[in-house]
DONU-647823 format. One record per residue: residue number from 1; residue in one letter; x, y negated, z negated of N, C-alpha, C in turn. Coordinates in pm, whole numbers. Atoms other than C-alpha are relative to their C-alpha. Layout:
<atoms>
  num  residuo    n.xx    n.yy    n.zz   ca.xx   ca.yy   ca.zz    c.xx    c.yy    c.zz
  NUM        A       X       Y       Z       X       Y       Z       X       Y       Z
...
</atoms>
This chain:
<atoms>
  num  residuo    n.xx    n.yy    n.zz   ca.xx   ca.yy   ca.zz    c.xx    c.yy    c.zz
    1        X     133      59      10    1152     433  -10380       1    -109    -108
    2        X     -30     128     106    1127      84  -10565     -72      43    -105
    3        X      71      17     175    1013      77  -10917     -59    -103       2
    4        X      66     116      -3     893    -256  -10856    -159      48      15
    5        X     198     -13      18     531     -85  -10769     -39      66    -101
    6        X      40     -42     101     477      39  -11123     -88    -130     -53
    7        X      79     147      97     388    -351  -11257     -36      23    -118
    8        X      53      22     150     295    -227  -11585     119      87     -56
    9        X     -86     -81      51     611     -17  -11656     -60     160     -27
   10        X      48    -187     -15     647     391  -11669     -54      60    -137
   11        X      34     -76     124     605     411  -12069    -141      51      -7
   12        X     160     -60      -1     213     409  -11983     -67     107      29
   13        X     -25    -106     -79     256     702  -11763      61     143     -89
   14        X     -94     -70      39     474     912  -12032    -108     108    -126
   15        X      85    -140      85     311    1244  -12205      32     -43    -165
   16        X      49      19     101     220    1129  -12516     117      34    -142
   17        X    -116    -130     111     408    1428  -12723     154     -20      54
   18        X    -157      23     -76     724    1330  -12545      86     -82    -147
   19        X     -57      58     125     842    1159  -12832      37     117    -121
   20        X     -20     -82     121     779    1408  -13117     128     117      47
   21        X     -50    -117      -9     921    1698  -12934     190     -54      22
   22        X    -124      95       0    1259    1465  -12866      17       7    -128
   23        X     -36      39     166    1261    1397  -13230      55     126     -62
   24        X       0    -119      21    1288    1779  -13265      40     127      53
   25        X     -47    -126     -98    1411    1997  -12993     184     -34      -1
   26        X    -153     -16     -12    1770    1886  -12986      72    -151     113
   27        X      -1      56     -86    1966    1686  -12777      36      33     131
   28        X     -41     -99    -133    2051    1916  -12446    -183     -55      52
   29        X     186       0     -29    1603    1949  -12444       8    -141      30
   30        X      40     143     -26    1569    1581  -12493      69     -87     127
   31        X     -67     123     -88    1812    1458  -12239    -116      72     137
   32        X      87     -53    -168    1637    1730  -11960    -141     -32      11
   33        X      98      16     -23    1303    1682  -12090     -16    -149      62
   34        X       3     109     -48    1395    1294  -11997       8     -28     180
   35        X     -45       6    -104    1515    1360  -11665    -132      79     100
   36        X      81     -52     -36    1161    1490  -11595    -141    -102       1
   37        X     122     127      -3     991    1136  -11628     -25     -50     126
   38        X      13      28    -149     867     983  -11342     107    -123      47
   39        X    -117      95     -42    1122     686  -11336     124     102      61
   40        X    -170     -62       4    1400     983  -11344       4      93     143
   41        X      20     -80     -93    1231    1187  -11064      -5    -107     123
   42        X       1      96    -105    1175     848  -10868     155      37      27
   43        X    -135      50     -76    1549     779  -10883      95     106      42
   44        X    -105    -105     -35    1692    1138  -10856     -13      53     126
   45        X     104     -69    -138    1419    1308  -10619      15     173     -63
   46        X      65     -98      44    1280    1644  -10574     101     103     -65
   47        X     -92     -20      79    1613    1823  -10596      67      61    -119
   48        X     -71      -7     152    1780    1768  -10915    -146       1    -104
   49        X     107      -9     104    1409    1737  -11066     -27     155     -15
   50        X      21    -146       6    1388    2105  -10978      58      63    -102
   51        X     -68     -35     126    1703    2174  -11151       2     -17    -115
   52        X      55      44     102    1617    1987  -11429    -112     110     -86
   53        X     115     -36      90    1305    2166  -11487      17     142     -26
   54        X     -69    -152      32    1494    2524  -11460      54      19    -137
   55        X    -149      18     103    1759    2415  -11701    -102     -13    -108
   56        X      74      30     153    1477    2307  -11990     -63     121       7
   57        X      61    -121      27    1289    2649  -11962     145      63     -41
   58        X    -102     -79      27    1647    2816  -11972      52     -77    -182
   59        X     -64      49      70    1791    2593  -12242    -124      24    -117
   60        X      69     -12     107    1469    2605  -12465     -22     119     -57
   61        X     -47    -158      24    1483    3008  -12449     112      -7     -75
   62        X    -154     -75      71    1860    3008  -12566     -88    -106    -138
   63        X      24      33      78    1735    2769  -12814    -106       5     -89
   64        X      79       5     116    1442    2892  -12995    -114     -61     -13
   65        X      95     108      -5    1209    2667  -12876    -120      78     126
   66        X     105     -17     -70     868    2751  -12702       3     -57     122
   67        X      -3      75    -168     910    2670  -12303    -127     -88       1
   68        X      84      95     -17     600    2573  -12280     -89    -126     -79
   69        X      21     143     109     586    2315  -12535     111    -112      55
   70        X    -103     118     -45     911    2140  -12370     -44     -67     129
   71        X      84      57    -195     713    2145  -11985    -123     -70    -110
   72        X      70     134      44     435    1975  -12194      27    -117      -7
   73        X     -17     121      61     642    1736  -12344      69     -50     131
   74        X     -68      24     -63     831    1702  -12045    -109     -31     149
   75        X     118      22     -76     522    1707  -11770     -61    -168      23
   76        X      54     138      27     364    1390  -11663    -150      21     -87
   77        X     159     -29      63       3    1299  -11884     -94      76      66
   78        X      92     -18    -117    -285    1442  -11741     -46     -93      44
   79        X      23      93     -99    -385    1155  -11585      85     -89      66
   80        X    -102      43    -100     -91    1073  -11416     -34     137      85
   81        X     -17    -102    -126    -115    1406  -11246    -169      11      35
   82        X     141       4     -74    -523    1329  -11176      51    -129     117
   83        X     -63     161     -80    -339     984  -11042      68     126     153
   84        X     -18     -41    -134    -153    1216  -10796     -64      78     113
   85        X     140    -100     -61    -480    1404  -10655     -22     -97      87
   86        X      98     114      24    -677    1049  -10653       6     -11     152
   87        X      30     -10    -145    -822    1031  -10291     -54    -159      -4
   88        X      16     178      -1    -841     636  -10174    -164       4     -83
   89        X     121      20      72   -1239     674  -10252      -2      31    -169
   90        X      20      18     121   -1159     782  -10576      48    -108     -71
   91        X     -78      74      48    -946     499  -10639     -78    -148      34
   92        X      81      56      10   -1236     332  -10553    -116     -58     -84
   93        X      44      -7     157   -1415     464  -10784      22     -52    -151
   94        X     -82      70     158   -1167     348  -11055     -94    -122     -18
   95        X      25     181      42   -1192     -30  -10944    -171     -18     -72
   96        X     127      28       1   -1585       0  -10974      -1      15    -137
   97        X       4     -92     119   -1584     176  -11322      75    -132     -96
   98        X     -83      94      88   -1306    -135  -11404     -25    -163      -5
   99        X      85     141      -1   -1543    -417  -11347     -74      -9    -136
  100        X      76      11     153   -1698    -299  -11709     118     -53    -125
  101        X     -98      92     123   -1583    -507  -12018     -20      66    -109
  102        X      -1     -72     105   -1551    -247  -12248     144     138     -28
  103        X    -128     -84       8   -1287      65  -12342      -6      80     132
  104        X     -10     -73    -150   -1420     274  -11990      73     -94      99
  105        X     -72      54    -105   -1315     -39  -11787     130      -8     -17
  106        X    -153      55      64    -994     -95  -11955      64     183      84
  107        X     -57    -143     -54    -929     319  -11879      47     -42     145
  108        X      23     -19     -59   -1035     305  -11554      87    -106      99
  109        X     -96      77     -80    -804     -11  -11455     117      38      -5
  110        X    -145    -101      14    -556     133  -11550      39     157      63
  111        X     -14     -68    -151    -596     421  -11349      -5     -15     111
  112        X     -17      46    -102    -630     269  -11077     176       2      52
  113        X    -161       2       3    -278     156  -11096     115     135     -26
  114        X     -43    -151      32    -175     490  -11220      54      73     124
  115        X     -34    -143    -140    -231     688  -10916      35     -59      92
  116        X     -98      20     -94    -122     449  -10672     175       8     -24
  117        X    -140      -7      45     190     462  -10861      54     122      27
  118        X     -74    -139      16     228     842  -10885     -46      98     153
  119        X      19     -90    -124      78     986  -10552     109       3      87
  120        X     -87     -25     -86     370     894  -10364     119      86     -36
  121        X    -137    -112      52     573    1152  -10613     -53     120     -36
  122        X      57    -141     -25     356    1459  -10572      75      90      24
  123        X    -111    -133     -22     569    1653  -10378     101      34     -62
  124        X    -173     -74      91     876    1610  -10577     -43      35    -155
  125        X      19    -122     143     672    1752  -10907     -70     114      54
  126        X      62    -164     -66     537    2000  -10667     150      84       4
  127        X    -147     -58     -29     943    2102  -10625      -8      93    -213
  128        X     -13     -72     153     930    2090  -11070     -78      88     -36
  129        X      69     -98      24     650    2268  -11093      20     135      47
  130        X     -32    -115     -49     732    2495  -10886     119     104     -75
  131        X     -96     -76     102    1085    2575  -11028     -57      60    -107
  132        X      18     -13     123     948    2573  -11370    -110     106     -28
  133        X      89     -94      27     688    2861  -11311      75     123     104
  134        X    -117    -114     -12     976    3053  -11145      82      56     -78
  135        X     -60      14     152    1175    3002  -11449     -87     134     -49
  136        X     110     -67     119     855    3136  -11686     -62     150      99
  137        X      43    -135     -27     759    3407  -11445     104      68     -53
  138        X    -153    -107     -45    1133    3559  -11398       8      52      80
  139        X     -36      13    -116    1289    3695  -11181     -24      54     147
  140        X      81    -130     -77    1076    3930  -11004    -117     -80     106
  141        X      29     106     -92     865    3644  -10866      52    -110      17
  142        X     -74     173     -34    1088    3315  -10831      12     -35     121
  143        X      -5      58    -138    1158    3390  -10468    -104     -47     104
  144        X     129      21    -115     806    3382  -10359     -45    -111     -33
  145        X      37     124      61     708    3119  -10595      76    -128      23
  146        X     -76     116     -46     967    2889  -10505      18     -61     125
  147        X     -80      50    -151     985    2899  -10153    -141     -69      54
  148        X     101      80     -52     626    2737  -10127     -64      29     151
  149        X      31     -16     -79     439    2901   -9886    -130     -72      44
  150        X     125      48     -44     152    2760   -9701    -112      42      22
  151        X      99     -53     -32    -189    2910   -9708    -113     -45     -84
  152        X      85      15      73    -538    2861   -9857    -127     113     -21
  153        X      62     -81      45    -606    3174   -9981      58      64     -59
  154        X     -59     -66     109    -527    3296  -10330      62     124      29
  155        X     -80     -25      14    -221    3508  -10398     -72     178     -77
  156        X      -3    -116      53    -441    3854  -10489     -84      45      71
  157        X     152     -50     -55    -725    4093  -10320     -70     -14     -43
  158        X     132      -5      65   -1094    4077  -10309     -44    -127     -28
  159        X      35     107      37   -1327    3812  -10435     103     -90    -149
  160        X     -79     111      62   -1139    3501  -10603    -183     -19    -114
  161        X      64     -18     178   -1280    3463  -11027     -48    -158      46
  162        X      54     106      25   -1487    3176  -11107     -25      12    -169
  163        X     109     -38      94   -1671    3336  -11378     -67     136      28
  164        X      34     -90     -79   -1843    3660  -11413    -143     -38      63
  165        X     123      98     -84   -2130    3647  -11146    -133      22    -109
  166        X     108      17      70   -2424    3741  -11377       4    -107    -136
  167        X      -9      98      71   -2314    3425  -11592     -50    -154      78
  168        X       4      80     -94   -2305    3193  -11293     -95      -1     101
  169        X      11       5    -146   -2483    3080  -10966      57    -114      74
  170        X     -35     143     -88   -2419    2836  -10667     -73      -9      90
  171        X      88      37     -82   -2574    2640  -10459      23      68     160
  172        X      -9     -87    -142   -2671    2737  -10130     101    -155      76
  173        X     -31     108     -63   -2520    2546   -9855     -67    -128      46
  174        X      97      78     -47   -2794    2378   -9712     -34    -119    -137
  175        X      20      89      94   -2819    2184  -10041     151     -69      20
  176        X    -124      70       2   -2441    2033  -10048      35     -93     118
  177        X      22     129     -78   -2537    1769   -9808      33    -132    -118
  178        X      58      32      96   -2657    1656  -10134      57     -44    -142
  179        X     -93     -27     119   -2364    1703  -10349     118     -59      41
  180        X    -119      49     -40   -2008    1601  -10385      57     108     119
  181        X     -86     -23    -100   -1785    1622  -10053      91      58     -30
  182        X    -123     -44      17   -1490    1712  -10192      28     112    -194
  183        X      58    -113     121   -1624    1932  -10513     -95     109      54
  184        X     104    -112      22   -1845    2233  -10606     -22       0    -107
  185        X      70      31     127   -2059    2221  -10913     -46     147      -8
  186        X      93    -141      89   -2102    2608  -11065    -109     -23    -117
  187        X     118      28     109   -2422    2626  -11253       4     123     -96
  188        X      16     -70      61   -2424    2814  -11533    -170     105     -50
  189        X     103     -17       0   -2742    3060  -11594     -35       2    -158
  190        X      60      50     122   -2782    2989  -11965     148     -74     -68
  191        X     -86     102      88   -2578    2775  -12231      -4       5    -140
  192        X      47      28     149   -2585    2762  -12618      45    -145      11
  193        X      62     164      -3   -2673    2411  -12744      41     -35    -124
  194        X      10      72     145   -2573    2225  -13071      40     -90      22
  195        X      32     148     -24   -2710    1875  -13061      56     -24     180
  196        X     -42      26    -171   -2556    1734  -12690      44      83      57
  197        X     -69    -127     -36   -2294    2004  -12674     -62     106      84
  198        X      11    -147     -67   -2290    2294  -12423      84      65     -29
  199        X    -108     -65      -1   -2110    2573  -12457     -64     138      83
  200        X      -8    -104    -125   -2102    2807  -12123      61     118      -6
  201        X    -101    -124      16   -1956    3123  -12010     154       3      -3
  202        X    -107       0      -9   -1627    3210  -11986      83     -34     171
  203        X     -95      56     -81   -1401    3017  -11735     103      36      46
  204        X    -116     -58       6   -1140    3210  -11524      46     -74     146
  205        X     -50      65     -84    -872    3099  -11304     -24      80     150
  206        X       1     -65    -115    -956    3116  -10932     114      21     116
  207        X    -154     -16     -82    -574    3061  -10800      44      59    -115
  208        X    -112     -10     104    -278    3168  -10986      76    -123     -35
  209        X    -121     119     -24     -14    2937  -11118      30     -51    -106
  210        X     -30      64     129     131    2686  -11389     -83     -84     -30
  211        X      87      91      17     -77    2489  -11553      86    -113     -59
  212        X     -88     157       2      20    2103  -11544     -56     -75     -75
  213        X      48     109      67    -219    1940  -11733    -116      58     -57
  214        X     109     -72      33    -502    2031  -11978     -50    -127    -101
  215        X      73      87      96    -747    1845  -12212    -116      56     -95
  216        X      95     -36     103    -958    1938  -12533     -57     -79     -93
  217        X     -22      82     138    -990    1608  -12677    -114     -96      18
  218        X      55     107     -36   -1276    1430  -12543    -121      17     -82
  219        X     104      43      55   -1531    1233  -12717     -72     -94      44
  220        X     129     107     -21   -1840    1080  -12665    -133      19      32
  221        X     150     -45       8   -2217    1087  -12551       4     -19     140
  222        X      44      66    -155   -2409    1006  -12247      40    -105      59
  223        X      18     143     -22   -2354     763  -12039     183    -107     -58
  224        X    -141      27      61   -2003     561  -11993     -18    -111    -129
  225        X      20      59     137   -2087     320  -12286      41      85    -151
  226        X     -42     -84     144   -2055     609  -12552     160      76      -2
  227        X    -130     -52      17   -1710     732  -12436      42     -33     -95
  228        X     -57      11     115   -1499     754  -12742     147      10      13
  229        X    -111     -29     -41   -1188     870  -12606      78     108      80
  230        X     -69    -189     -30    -956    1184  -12476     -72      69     130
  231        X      13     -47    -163   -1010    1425  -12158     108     -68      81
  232        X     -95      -5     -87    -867    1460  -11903     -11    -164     115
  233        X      27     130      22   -1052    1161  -11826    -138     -70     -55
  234        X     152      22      60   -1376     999  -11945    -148      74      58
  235        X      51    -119    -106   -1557    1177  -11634      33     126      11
  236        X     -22    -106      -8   -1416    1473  -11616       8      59     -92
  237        X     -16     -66     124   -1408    1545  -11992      91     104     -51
  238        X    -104     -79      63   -1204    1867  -12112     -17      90     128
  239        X     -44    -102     -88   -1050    2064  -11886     152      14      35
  240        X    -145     -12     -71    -712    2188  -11662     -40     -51     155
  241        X     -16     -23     -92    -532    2140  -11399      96     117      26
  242        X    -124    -123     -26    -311    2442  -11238      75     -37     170
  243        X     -98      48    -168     -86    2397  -10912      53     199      31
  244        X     -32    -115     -62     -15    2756  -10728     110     -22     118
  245        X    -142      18     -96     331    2731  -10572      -5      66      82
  246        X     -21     -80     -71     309    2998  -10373     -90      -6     111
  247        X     108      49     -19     -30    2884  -10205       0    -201      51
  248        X     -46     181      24      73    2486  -10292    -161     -44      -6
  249        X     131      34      95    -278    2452  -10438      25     -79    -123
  250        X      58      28     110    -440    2257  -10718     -96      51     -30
  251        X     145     -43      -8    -722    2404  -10836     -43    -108    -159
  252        X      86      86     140    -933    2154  -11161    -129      73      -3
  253        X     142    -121      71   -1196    2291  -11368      -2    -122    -112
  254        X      32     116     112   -1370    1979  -11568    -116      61     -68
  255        X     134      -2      45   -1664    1958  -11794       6      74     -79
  256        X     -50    -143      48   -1513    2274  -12000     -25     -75    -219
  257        X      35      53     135   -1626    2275  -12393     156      78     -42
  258        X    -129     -36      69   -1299    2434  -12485     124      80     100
  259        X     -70     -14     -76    -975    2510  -12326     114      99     -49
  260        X     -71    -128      27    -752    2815  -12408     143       2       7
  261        X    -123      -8     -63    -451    2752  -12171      70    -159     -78
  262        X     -56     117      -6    -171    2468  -12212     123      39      66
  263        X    -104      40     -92      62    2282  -12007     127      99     -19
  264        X     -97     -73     -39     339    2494  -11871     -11     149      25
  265        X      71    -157     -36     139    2844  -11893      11      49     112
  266        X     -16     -46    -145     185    3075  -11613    -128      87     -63
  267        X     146    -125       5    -189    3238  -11547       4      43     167
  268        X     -11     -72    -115    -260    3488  -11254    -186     -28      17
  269        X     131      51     -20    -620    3451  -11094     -41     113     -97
  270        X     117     -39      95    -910    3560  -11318      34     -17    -133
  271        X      13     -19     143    -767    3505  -11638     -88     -91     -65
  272        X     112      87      20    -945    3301  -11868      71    -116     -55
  273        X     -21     130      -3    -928    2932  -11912     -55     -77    -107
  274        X      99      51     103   -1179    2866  -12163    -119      -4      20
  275        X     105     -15     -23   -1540    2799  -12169     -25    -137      37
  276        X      69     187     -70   -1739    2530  -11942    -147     -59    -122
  277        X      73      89     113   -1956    2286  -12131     -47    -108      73
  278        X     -11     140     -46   -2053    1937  -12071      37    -108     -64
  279        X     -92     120      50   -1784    1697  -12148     -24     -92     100
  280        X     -76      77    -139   -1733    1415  -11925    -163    -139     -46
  281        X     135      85      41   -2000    1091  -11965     -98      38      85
  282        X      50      -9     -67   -2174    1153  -11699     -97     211     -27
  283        X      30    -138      33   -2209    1597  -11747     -87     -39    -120
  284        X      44      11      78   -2299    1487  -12111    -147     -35      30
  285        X      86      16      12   -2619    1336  -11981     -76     138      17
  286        X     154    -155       8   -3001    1558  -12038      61       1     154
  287        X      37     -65    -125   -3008    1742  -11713     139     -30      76
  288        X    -119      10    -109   -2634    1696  -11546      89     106     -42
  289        X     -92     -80      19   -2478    1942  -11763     -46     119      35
  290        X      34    -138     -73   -2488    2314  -11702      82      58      97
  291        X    -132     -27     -69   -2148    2344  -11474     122     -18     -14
  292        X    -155      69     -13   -1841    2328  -11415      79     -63     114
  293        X      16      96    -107   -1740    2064  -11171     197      81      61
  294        X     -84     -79     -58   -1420    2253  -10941      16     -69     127
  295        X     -81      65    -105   -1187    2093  -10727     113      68      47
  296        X    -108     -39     -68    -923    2214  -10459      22     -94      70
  297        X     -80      80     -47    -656    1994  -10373      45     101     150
  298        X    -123     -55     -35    -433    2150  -10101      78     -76      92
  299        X    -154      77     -21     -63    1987  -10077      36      13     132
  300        X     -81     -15    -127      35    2162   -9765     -74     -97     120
  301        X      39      44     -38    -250    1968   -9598     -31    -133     -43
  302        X     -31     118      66    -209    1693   -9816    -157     -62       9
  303        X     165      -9      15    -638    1703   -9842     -53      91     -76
  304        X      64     -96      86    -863    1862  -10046    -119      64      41
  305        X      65     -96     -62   -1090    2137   -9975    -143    -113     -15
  306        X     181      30       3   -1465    2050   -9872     -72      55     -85
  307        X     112    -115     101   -1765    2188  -10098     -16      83      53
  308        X       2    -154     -41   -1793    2409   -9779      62      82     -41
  309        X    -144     -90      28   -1446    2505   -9803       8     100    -153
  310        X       7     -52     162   -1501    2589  -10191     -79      87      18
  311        X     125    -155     -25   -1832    2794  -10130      59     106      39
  312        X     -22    -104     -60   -1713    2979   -9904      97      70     -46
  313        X    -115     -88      65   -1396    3075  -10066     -55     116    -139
  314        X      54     -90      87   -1599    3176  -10367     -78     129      47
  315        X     109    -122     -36   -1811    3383  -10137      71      93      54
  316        X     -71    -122    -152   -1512    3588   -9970     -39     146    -147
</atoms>
């Protein structure tokens, strides 16, 4: 696949902490965590990125080092892996968002470019991810987790976690005419408040799986003008993403006032994730916050679930 469609080069693309933990893990870590960039996965493929991402969980064990601090450093940003979600309309969304002459448009052009860059290498970090939460399970699940099965329905019995229900409600159907197509917005039934801030119930995972990308860092107010920085993106404010190999799910959970998990974590459904809030410019405004905004990708269909599709899953 050419490199020529990057145009702004891959360093823009590169997890942040990728540097420090290089400076510090050794050089075995640093060469694998390299071989886990997206230039290295372009030119190797899914493959050797697999092996790759085995060998740095194994190698950071013999060495002393926290696995899931090397799949951080080694992971693409989170918004390279929102870039590989990004549905043409959202990438629509970008351009619109990148007509403003301020720090949101500057983001937002730049994502643009982002995710056309990285969607066409989904599957082959669906291969790393995968390995790499075969790895961190061991060895008791690797074969199921690896072999990527196809279905869209979580990996345990009974109703799939959101939250517990006397914290939460959801809309009926008949309203999600009304709402996003390709989301579900949980409402929380109360919130504590200091100044803009929400802080919600407790947030649990409704797949299983590794988590690929997380965010706790966002600042700002209402309204994209007050963004300040951080999240997962200026809209979506603090939250994860998780990928379920076994399933080949994404599941996202935005809007979250604090976040618990980080990149490379292996969670099983219901654990907890952190608490929802309203981050994001838009959540931040009076009257938008109060949820947590919940997205399902799924890979095997290479589409993402409807708001039906979401309801209803919450309702099995």
């Amino acid at each position: 696949m050419p490199i020529l469609l990057l145009g702004g080069g891959w360093a823009s693309i590169a997890p942040a902490g990728r540097a420090a933990f290089a400076r510090g893990a050794g050089i075995e870590l640093a060469i694998l965590s390299r071989r886990l960039r997206p230039e290295s996965v372009a030119a190797e493929g899914a493959d050797q990125a697999a092996a790759a991402a085995r060998a740095l969980v194994r190698a950071s064990r013999l060495a002393g080092v926290d696995a899931r601090e090397a799949l951080e450093a080694a992971f693409p940003e989170p918004r390279s892996i929102l870039g590989m979600l990004a549905l043409d309309r959202d990438i629509e969304d970008f351009l619109d968002y990148a007509s403003r002459r301020d720090a949101l448009g500057d983001y937002y052009r730049d994502q643009a470019r982002i995710s056309r860059v990285m969607r066409p290498f989904r599957a082959r970090y669906e291969a790393v991810f995968a390995a790499a939460c075969a790895v961190m399970q061991g060895p008791g699940r690797a074969q199921g987790a690896a072999a990527g099965r196809s279905s869209s329905v979580p990996d345990r019995p009974g109703r799939p976690f959101i939250a517990a229900p006397e914290d939460v409600w959801m809309p009926q159907e008949s309203e999600l005419r009304f709402a996003h197509p390709y989301a579900l917005d949980v409402f929380f039934r109360t919130v504590d408040r200091e100044g803009e801030a929400e802080r919600g119930p407790i947030i649990r995972a409704l797949y299983p799986g590794i988590v690929v990308a997380t965010a706790s860092d966002w600042s700002g107010g209402p309204g994209p003008s007050a963004w300040k920085g951080g999240g997962l993106s200026p809209a979506a404010g603090n939250g994860l993403v998780i990928y379920d190999p076994s399933s080949r799910v994404y599941c996202s959970y935005f809007h979250m006032s604090s976040v618990v998990q980080r990149p490379g974590s292996v969670v099983r459904a219901g654990d907890s994730l952190g608490r929802g809030g309203n981050s994001g410019v838009n959540a931040r405004k009076q009257g938008h916050g109060g949820h947590v905004h919940l997205e399902v990708f799924d890979a095997a269909r290479d589409a993402p679930f409807s708001s039906y599709e979401i309801l209803e899953l919450l309702k099995r």
